[in-house]
mmCIF file as gemmi writes it, N, C-alpha and C atoms, coordinates in Angstrom:
data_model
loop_
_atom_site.group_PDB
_atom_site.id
_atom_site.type_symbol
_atom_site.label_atom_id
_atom_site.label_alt_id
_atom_site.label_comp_id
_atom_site.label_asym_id
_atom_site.label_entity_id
_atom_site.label_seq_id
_atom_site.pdbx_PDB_ins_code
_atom_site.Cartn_x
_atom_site.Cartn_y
_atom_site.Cartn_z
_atom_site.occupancy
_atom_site.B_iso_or_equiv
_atom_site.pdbx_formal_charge
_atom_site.auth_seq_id
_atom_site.auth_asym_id
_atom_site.pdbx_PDB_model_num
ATOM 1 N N . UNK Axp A 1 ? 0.847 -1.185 0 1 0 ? 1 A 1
ATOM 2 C CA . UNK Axp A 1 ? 0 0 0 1 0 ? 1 A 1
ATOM 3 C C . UNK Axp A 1 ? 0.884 1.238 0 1 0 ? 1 A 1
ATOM 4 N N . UNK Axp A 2 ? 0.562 2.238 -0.133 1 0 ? 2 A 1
ATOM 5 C CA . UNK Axp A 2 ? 1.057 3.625 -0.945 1 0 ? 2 A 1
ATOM 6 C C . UNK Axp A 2 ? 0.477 4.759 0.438 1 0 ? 2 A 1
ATOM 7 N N . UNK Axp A 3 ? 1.676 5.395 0.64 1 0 ? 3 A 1
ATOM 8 C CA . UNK Axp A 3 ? 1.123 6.121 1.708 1 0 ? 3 A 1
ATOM 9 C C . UNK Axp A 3 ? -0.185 6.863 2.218 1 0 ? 3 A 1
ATOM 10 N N . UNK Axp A 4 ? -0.162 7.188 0.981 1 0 ? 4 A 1
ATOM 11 C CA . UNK Axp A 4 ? -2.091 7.725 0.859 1 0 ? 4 A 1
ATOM 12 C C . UNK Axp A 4 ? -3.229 6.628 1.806 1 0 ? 4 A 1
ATOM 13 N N . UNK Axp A 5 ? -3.015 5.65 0.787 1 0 ? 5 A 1
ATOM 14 C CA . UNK Axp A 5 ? -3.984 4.142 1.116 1 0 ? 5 A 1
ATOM 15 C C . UNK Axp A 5 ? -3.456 3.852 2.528 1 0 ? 5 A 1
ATOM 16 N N . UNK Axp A 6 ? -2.612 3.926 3.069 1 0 ? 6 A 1
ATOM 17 C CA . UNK Axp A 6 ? -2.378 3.476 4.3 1 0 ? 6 A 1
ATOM 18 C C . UNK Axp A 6 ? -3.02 4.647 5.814 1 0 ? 6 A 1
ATOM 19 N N . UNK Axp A 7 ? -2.658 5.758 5.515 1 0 ? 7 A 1
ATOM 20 C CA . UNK Axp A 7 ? -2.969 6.77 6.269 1 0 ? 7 A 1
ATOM 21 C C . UNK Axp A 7 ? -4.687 6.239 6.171 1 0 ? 7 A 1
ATOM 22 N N . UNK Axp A 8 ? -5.331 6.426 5.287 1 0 ? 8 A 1
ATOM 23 C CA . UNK Axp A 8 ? -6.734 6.265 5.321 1 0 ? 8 A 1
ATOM 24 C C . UNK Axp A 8 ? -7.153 4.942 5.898 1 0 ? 8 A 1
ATOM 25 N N . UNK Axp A 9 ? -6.792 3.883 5.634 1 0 ? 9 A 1
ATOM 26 C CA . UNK Axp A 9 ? -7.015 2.63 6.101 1 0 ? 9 A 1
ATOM 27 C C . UNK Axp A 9 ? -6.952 2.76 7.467 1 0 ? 9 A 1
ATOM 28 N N . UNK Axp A 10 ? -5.476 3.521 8.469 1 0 ? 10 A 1
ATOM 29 C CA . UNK Axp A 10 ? -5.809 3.258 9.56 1 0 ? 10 A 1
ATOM 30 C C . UNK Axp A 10 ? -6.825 4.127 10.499 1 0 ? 10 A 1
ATOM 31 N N . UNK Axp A 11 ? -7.358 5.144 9.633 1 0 ? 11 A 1
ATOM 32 C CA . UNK Axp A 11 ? -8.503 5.575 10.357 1 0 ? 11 A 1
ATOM 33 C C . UNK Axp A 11 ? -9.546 5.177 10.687 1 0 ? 11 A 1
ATOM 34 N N . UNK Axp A 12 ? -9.977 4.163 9.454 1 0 ? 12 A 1
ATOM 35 C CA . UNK Axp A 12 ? -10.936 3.51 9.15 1 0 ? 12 A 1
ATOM 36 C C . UNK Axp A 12 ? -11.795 2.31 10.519 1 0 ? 12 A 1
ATOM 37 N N . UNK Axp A 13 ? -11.158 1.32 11.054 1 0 ? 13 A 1
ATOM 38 C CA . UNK Axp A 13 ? -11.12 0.821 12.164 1 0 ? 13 A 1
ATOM 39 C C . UNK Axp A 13 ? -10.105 0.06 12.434 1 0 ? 13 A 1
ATOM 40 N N . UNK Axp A 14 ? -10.273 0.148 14.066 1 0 ? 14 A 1
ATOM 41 C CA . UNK Axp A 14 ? -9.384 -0.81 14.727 1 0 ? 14 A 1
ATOM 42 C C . UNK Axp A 14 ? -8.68 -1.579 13.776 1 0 ? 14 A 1
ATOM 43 N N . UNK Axp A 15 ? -9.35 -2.546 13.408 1 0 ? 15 A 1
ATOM 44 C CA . UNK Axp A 15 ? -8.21 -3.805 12.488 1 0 ? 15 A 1
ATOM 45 C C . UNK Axp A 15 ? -7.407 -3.448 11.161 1 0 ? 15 A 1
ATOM 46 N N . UNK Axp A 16 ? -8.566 -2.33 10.498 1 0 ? 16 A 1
ATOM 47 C CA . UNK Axp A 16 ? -7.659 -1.414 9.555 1 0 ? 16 A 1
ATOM 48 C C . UNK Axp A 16 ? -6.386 -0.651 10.063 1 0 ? 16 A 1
ATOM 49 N N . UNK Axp A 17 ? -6.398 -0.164 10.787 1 0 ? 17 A 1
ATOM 50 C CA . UNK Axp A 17 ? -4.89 0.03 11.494 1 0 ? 17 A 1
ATOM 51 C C . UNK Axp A 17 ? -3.731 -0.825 11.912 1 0 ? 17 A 1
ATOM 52 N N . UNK Axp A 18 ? -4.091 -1.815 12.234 1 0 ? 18 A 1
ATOM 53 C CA . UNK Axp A 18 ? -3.333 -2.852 12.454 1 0 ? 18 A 1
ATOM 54 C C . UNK Axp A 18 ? -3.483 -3.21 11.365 1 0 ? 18 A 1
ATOM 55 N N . UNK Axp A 19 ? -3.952 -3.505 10.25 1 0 ? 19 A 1
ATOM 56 C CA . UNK Axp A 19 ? -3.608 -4.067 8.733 1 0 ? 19 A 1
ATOM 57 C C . UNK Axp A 19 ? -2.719 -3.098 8.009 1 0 ? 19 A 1
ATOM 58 N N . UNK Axp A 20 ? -3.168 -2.06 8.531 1 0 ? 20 A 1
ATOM 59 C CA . UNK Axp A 20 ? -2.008 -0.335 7.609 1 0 ? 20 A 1
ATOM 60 C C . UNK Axp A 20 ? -0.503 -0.501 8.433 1 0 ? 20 A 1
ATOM 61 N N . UNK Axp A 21 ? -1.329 -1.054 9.724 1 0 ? 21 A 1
ATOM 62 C CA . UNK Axp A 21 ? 0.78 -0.765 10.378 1 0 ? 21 A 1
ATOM 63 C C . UNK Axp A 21 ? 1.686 -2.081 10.208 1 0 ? 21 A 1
ATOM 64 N N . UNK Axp A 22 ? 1.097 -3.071 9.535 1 0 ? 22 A 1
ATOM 65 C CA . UNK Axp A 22 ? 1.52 -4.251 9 1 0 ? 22 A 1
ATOM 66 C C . UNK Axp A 22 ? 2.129 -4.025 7.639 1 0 ? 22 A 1
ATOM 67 N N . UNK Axp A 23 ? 1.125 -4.301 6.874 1 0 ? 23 A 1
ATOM 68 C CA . UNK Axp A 23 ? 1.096 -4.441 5.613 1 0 ? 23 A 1
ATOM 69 C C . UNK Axp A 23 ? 1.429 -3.054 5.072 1 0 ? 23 A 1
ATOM 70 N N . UNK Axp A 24 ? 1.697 -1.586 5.597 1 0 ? 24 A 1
ATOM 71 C CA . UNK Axp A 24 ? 1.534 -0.587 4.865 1 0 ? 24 A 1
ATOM 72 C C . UNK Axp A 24 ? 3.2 0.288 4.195 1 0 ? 24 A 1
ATOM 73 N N . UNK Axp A 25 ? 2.966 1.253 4.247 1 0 ? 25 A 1
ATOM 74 C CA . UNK Axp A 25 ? 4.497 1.977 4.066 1 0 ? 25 A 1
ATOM 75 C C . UNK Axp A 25 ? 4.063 2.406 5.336 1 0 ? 25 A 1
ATOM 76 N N . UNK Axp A 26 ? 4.712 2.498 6.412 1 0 ? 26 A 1
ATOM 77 C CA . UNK Axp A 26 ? 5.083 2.556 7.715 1 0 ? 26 A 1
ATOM 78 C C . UNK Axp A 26 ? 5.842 4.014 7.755 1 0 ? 26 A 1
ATOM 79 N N . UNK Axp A 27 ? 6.689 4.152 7.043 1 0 ? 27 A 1
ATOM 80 C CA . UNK Axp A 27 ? 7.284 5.032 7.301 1 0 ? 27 A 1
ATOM 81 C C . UNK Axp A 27 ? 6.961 6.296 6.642 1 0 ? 27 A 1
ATOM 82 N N . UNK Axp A 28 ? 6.427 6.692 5.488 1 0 ? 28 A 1
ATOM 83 C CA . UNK Axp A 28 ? 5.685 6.751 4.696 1 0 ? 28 A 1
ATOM 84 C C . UNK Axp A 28 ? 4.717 7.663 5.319 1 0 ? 28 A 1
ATOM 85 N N . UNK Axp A 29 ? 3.521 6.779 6.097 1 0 ? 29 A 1
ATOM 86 C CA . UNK Axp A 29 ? 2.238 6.962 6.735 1 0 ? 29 A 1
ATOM 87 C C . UNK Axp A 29 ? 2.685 7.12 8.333 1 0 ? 29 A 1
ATOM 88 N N . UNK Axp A 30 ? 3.494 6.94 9.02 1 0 ? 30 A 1
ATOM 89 C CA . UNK Axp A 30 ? 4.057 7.109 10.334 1 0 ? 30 A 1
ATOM 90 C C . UNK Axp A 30 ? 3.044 8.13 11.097 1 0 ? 30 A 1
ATOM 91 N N . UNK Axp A 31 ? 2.982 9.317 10.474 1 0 ? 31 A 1
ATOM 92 C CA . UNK Axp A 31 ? 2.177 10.592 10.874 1 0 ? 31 A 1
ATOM 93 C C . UNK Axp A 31 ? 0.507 9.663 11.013 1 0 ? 31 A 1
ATOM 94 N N . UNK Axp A 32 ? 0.298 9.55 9.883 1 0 ? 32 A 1
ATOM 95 C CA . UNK Axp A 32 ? -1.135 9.288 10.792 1 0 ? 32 A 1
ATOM 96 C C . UNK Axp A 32 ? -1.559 7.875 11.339 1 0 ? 32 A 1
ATOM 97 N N . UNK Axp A 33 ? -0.898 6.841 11.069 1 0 ? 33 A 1
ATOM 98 C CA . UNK Axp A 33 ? -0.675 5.838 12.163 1 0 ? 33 A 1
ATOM 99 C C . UNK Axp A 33 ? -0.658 5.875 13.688 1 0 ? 33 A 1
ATOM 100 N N . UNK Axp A 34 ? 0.332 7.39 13.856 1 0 ? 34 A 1
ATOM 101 C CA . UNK Axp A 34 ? 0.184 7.581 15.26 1 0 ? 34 A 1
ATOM 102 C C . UNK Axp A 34 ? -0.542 8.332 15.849 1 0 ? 34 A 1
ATOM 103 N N . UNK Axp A 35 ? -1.501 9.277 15.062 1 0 ? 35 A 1
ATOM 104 C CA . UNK Axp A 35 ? -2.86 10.121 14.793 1 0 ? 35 A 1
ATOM 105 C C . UNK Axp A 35 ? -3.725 9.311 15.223 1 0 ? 35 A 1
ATOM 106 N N . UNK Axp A 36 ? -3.87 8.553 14.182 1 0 ? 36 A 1
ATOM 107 C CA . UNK Axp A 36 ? -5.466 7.092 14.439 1 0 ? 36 A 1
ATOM 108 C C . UNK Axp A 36 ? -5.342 6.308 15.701 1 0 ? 36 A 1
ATOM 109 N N . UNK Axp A 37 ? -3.485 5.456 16.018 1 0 ? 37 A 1
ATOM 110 C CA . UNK Axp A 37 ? -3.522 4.787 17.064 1 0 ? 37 A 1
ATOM 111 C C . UNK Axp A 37 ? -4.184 5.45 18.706 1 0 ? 37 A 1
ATOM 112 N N . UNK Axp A 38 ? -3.598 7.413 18.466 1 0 ? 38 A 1
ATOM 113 C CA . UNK Axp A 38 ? -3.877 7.807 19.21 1 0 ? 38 A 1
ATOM 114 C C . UNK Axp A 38 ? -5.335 8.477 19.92 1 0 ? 38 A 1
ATOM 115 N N . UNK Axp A 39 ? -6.475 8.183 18.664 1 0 ? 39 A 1
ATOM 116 C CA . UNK Axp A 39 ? -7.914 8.781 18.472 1 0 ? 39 A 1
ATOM 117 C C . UNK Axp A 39 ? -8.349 6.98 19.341 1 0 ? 39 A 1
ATOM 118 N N . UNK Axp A 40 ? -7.572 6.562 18.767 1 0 ? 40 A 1
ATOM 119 C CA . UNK Axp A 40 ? -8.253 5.018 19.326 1 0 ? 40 A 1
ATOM 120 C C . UNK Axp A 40 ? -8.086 4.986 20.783 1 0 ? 40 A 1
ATOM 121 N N . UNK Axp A 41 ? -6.753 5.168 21.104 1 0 ? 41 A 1
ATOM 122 C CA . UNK Axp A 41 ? -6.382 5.674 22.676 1 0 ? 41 A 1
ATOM 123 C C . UNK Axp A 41 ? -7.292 5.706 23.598 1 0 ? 41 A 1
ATOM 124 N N . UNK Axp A 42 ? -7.264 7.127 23.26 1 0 ? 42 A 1
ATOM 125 C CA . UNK Axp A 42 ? -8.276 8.102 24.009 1 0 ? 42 A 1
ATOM 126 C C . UNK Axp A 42 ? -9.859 7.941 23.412 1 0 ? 42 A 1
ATOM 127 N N . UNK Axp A 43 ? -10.419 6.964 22.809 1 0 ? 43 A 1
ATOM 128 C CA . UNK Axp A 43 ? -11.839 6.368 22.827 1 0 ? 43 A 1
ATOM 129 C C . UNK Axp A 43 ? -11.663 5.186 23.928 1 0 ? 43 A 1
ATOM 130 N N . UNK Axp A 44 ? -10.779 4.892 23.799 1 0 ? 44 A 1
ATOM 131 C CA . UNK Axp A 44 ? -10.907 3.504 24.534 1 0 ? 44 A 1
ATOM 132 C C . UNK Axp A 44 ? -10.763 3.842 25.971 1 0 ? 44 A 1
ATOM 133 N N . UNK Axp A 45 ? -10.304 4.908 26.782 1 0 ? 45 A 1
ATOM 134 C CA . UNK Axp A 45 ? -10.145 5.743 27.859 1 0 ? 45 A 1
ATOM 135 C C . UNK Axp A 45 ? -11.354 6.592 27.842 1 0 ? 45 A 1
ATOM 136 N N . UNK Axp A 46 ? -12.102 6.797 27.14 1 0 ? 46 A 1
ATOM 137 C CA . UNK Axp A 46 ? -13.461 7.269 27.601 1 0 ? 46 A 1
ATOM 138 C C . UNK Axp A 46 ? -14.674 6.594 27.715 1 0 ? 46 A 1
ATOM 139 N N . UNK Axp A 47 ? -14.739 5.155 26.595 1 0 ? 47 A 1
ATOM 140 C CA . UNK Axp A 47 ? -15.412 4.167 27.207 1 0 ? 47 A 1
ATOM 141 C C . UNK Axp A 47 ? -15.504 3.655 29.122 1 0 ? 47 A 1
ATOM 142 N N . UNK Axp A 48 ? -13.976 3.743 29.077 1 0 ? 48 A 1
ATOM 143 C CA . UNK Axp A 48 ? -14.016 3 30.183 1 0 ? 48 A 1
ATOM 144 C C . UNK Axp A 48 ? -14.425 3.914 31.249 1 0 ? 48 A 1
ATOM 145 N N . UNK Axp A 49 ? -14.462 5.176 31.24 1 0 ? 49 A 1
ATOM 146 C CA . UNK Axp A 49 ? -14.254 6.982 31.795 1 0 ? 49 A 1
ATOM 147 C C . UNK Axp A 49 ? -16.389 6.269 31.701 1 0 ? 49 A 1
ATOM 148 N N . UNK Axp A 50 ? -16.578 5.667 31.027 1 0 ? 50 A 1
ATOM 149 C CA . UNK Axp A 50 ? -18.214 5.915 30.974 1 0 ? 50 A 1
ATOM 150 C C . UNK Axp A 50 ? -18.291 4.687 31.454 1 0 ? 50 A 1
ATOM 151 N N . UNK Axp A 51 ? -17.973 3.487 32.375 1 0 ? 51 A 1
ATOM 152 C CA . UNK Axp A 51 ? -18.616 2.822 33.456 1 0 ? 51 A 1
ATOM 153 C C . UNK Axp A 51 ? -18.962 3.893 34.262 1 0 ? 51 A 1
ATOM 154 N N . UNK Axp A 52 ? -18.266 4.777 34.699 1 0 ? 52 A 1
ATOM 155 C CA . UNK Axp A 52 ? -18.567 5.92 36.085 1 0 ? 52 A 1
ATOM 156 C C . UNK Axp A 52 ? -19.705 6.061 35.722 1 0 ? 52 A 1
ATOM 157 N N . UNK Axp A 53 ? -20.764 6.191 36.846 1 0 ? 53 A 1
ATOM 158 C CA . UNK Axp A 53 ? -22.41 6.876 36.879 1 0 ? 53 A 1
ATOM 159 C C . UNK Axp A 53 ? -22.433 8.218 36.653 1 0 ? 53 A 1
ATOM 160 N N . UNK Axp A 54 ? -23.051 8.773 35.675 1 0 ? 54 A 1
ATOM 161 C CA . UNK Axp A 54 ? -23.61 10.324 36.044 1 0 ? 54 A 1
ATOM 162 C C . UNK Axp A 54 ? -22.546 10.995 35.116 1 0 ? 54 A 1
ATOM 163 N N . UNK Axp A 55 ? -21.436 11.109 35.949 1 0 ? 55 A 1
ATOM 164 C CA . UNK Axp A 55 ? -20.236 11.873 35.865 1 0 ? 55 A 1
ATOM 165 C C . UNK Axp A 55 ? -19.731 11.634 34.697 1 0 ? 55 A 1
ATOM 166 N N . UNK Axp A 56 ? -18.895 10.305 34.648 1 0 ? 56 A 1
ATOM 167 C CA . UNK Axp A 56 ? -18.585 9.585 33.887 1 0 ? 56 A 1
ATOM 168 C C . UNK Axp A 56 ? -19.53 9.471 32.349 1 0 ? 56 A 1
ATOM 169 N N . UNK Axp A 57 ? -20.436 9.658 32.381 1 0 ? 57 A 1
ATOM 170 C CA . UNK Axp A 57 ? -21.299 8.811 31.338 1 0 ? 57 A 1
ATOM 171 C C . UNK Axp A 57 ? -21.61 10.985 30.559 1 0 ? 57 A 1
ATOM 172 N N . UNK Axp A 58 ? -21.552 11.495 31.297 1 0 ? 58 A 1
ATOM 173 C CA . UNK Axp A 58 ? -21.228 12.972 30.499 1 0 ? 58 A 1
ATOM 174 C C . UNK Axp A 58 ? -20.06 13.373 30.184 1 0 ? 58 A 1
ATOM 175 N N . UNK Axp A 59 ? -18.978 13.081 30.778 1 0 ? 59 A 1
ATOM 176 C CA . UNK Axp A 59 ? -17.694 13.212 30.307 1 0 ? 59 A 1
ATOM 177 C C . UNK Axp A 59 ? -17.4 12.493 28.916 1 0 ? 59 A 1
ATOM 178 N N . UNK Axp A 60 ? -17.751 11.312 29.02 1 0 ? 60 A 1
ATOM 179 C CA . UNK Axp A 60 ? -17.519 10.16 27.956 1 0 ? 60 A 1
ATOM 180 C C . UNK Axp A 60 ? -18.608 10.65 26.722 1 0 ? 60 A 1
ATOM 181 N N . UNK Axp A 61 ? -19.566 10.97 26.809 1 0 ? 61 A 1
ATOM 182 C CA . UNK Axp A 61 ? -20.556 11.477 25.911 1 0 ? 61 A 1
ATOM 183 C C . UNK Axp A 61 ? -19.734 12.715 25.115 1 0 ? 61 A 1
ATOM 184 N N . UNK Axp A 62 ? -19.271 13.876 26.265 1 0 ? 62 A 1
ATOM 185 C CA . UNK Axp A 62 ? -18.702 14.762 25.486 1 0 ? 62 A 1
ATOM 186 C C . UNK Axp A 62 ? -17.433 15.134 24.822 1 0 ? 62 A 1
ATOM 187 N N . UNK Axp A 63 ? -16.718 13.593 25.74 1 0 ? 63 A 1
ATOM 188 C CA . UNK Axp A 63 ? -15.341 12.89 24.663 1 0 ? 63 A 1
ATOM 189 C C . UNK Axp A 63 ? -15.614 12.631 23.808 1 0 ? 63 A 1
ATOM 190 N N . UNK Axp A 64 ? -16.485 11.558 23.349 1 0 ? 64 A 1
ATOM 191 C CA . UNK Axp A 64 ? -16.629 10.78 22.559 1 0 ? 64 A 1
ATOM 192 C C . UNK Axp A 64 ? -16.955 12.234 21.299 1 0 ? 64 A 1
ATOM 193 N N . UNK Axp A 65 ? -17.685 12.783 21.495 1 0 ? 65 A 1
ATOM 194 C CA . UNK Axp A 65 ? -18.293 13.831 19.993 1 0 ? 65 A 1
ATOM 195 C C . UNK Axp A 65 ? -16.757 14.756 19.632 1 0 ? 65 A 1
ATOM 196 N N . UNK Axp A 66 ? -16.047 14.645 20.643 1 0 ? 66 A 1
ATOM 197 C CA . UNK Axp A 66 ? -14.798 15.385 20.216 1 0 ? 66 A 1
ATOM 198 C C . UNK Axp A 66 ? -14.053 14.678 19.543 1 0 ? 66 A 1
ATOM 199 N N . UNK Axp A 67 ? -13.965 13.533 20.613 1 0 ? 67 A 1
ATOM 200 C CA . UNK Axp A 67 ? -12.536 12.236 19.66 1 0 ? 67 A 1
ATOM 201 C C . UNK Axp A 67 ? -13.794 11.984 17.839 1 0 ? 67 A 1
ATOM 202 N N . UNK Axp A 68 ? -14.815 11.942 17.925 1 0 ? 68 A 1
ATOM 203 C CA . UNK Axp A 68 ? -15.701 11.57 16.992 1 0 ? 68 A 1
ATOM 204 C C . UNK Axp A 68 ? -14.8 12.65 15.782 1 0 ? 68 A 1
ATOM 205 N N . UNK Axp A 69 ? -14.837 14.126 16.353 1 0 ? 69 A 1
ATOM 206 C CA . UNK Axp A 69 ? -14.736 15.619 15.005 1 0 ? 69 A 1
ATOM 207 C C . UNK Axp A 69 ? -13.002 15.373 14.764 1 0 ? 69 A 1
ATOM 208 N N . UNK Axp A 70 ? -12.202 14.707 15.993 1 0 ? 70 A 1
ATOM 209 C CA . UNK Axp A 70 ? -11.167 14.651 15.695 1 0 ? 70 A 1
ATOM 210 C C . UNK Axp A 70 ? -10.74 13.265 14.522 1 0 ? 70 A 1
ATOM 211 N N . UNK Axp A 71 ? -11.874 12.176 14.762 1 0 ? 71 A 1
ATOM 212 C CA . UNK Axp A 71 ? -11.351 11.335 13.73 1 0 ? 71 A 1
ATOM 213 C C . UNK Axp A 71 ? -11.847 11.515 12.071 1 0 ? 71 A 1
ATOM 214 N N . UNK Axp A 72 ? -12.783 12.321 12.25 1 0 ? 72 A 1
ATOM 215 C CA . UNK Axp A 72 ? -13.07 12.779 11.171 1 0 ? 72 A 1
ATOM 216 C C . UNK Axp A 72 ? -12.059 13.824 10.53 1 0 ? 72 A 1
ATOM 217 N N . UNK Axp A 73 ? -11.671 14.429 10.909 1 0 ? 73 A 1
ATOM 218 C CA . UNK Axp A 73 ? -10.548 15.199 10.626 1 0 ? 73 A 1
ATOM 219 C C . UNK Axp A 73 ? -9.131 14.695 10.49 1 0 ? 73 A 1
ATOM 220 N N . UNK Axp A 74 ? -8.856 14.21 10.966 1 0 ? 74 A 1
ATOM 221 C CA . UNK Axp A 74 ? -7.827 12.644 10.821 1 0 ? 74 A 1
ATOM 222 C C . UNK Axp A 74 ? -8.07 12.394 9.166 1 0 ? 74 A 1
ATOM 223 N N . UNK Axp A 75 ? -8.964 11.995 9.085 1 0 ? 75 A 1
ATOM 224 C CA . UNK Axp A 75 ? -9.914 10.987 8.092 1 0 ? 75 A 1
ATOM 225 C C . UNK Axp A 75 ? -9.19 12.352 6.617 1 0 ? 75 A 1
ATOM 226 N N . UNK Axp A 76 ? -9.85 13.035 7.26 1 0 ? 76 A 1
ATOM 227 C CA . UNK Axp A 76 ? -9.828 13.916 5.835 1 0 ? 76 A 1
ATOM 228 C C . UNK Axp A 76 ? -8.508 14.623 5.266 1 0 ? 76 A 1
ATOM 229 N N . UNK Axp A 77 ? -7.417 14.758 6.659 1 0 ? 77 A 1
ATOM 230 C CA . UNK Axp A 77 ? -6.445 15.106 6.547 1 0 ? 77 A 1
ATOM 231 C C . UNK Axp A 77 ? -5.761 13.911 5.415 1 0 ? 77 A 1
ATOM 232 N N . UNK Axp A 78 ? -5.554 12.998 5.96 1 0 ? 78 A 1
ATOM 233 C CA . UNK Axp A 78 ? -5.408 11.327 5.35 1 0 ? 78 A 1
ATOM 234 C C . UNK Axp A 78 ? -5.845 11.534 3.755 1 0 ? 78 A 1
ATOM 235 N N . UNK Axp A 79 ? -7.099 11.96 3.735 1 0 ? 79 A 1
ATOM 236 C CA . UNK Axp A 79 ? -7.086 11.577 1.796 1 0 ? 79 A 1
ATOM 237 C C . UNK Axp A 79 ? -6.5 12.589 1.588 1 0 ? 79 A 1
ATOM 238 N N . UNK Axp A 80 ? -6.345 13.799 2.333 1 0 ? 80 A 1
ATOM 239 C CA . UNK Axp A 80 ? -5.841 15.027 1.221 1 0 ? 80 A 1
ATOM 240 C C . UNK Axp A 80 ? -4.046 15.119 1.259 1 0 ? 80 A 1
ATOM 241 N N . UNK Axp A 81 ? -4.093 13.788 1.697 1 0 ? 81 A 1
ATOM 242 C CA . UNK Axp A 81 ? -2.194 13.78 2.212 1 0 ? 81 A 1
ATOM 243 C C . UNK Axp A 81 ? -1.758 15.006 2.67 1 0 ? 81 A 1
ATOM 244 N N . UNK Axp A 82 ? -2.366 15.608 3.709 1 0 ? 82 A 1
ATOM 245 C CA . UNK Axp A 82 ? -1.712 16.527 4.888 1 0 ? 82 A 1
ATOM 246 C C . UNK Axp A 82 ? -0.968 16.086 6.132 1 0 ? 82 A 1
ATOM 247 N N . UNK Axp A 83 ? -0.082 16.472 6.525 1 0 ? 83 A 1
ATOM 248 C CA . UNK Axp A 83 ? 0.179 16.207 8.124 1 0 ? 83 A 1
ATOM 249 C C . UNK Axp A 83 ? -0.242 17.517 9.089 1 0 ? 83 A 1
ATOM 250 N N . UNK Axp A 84 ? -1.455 17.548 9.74 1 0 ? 84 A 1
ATOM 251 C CA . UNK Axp A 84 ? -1.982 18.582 10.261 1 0 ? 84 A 1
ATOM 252 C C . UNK Axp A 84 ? -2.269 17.604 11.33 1 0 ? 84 A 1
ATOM 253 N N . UNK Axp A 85 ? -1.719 18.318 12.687 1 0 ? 85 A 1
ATOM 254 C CA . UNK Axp A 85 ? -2.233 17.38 13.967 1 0 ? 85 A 1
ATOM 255 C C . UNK Axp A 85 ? -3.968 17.988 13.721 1 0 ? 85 A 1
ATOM 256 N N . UNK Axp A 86 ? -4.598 16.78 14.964 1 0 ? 86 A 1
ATOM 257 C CA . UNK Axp A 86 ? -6.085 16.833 15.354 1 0 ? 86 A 1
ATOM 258 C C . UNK Axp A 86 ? -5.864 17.956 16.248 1 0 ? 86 A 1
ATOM 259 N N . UNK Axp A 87 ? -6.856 18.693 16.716 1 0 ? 87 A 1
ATOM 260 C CA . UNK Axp A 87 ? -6.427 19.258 18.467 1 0 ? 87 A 1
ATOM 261 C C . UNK Axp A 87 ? -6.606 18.426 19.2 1 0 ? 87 A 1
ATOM 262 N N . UNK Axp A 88 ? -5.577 18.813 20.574 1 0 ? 88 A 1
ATOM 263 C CA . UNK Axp A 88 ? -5.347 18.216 21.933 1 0 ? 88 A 1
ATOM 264 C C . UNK Axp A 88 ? -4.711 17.067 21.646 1 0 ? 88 A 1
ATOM 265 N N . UNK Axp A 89 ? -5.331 16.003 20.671 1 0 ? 89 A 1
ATOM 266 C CA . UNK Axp A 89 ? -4.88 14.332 20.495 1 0 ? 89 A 1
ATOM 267 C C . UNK Axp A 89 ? -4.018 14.687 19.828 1 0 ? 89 A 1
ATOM 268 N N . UNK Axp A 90 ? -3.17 15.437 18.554 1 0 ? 90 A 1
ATOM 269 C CA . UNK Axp A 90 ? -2.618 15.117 18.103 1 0 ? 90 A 1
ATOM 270 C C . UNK Axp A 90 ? -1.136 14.882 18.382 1 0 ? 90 A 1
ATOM 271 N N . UNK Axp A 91 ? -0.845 16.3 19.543 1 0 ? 91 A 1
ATOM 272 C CA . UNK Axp A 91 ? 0.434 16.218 20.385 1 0 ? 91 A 1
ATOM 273 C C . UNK Axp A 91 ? 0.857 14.777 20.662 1 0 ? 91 A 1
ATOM 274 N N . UNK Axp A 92 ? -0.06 13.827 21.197 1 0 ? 92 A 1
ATOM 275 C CA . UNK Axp A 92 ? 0.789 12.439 21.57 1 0 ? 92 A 1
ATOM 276 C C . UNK Axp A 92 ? 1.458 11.951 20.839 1 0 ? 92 A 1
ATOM 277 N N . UNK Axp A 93 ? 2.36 11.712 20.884 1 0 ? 93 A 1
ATOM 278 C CA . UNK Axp A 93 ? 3.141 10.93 20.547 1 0 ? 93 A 1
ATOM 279 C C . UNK Axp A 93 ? 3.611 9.075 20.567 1 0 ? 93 A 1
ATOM 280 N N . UNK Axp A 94 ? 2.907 8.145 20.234 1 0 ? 94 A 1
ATOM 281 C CA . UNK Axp A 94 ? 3.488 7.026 20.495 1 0 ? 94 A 1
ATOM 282 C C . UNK Axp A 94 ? 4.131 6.771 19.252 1 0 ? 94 A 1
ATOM 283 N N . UNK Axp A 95 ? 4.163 5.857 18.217 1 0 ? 95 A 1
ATOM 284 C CA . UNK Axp A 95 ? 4.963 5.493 17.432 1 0 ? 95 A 1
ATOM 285 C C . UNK Axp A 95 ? 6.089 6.7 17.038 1 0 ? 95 A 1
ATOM 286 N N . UNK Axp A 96 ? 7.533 6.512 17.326 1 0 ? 96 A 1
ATOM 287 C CA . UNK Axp A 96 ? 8.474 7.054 16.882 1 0 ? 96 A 1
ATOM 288 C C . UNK Axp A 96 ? 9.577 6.991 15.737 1 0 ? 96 A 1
């Protein structure tokens, strides 16, 4: 896959990311590999942020519509082959 196709794939879902950071140009797509891994992150930290009663379950509601505008933006950055962080998520850093 061709950096383009890979950046988009791993936005796409969970296993598409792990198929893009396998099979993809890695180095290539690096930027949004660690974009998507990191939108996934921080969903998966607000799921769990929404067992909490009350509290929890509004926090996670109003994560979730953010991480939601941030993966969409991800998404679009990806076809238009930009490297433009998301806000807040994009600073992280894992894959180096």
């Amino acid at each position: 896959m061709d950096k383009k196709a890979t950046g988009i794939i791993a936005y796409i879902t969970l296993v598409g990311l792990i198929i893009a950071f396998c099979a993809g140009d890695k180095e290539g797509a690096k930027f949004h590999l660690n974009q998507a891994l990191a939108i996934w992150i921080v969903n998966l930290a607000l799921t769990v942020l929404g067992w909490i009663p009350v509290i929890g379950w509004i926090l996670s509601l109003v994560g979730g519509i953010f991480v939601f505008v941030c993966w969409v933006m991800g998404l679009v950055y990806a076809i238009k082959e930009e490297e433009k962080e998301v806000p807040l998520i994009g600073k992280i850093q894992i894959l180096k």
